[in-house]
N, C-alpha and C positions, 0 to 999 in steps of 0.2 A: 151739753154735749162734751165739755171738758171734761167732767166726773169721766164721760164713760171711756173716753179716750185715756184718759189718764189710768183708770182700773183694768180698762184692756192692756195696755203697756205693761203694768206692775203682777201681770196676773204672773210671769215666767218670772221663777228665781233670779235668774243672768240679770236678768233685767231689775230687778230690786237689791242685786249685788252694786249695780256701775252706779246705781242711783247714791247708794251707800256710800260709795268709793268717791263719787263728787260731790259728796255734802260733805265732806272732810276735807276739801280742797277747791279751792277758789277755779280752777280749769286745769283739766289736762289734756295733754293731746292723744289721739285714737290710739298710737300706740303702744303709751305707755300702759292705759286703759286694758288694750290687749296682752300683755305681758301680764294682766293679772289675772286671768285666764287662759292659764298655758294649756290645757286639755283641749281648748277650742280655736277654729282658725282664724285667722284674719279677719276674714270676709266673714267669718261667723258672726262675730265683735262687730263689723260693721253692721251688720243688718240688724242687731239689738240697738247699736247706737240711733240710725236711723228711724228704727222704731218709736225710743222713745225723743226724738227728736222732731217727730211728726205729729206727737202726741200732744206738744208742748211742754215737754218735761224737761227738756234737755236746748240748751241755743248751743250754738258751733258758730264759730269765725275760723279766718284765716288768716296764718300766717306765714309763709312762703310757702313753701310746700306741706304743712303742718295744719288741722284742721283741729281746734281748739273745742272740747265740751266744759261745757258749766251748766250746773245746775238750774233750772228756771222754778222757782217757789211759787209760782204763779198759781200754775194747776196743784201746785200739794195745797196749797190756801183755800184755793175752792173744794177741793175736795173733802179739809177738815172742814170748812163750814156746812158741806152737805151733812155731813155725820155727823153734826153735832145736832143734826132734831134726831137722832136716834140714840146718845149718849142717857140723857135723862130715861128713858123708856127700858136701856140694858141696866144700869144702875139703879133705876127701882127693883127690876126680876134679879138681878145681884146681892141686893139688901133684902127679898121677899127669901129667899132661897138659905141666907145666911140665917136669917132668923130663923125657918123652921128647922135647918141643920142641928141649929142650938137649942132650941126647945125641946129635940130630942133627945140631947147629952143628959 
């Protein structure tokens, strides 16, 4: 149930952007988050954050009036080890595809 919550989250760009934005940063807080998204508003930002914070992507704490995101690797963990019984199966049709490319040159 994780995979699917975690792939529903990640399916909107916004939302594989903040993911990005906090794998490069130990926590930031929402608004700094939102100031990297100036085209969109506040409460836009928040409901992406929430999203993936429901998801289990994302933990939040608090700090006085500041609510804190960081990254949670939990659900990206499980969701490489779903993929990876499908890794070997794209990497054979990847190696079957390059050899006949090349048999043709």
């Amino acid at each position: 149930m994780i995979v699917v919550k975690a792939f529903a989250a990640l399916a909107d760009p916004t939302r594989q952007q903040i993911v990005e934005l906090l794998a490069s940063t130990p926590e930031l807080p929402a608004g700094k988050i939102a100031e990297s998204f100036p085209s969109m508003t506040r409460a836009a930002v928040s409901r992406h954050l929430r999203t993936l914070e429901d998801s289990g992507l994302l933990a939040v704490r608090t700090r006085a009036q500041q609510r804190l995101y960081r990254l949670n690797p939990e659900p990206l963990d499980e969701l490489d080890r779903w993929l990876e019984r499908y890794r070997g199966m794209w990497t054979r049709k990847i190696g079957a595809l390059k050899d006949r490319l090349e048999s043709r040159s």
